[in-house]
C-alpha positions in Angstrom: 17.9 6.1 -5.8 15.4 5.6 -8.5 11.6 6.5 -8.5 9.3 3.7 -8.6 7.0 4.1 -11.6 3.0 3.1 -12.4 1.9 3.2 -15.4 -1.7 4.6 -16.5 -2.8 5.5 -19.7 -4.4 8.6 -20.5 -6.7 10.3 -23.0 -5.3 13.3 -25.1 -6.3 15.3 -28.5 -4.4 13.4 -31.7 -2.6 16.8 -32.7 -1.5 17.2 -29.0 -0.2 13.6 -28.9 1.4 14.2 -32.7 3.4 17.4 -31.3 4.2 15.4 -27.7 5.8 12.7 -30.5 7.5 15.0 -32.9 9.4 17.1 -29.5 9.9 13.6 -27.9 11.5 12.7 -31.4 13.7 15.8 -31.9 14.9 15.4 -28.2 15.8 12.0 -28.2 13.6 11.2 -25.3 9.9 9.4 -24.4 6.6 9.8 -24.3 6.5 9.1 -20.8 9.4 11.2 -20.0 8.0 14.1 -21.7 4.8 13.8 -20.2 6.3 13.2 -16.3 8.3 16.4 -17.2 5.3 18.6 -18.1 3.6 17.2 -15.1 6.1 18.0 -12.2 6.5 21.5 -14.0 2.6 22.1 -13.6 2.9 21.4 -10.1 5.7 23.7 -9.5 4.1 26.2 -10.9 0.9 25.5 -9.3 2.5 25.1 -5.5 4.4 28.6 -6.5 1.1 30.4 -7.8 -0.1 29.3 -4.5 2.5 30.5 -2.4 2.4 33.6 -4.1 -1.4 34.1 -3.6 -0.6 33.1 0.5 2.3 35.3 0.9 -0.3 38.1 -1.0 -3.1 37.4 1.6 -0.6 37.8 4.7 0.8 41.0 3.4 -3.0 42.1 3.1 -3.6 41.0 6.5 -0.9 42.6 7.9 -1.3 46.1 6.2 -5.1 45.9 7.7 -4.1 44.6 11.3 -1.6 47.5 11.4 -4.0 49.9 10.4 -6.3 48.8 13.3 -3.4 48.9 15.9 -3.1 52.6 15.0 -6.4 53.2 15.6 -5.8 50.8 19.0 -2.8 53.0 20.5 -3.0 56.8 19.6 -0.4 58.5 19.5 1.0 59.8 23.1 
């Protein structure tokens, strides 16, 4: 199954468009491939540096809830 595609256009820096070129070039692929590539991998990266940041607020949570529920049941 293939992805239906939009097309925009989009503003970027000459020297970042001339190095996106000269990759695309060398790799034997597109502009727009290039650029759909470095766009999925930000959001990986971004869902994982989120996921990270979650997983490090439950751990905090937890550590503080457990150090309440010593305080809650002393020992017997």
């Amino acid at each position: 199954m293939t992805r239906r595609k939009a097309r925009t256009t989009i503003t970027i820096p000459e020297q970042l468009l001339a190095e996106l070129d000269h990759l695309a070039s060398e790799q034997g692929r597109n502009r727009s491939d290039m650029v759909c590539e470095a766009v999925s991998s930000y959001f990986a990266s971004e869902e994982d540096r989120l996921l990270a940041e979650g997983y490090a607020e439950m751990a905090e949570e937890s550590r503080r809830m457990s150090g309440e529920s010593e305080k809650a049941w002393p020992e017997w």
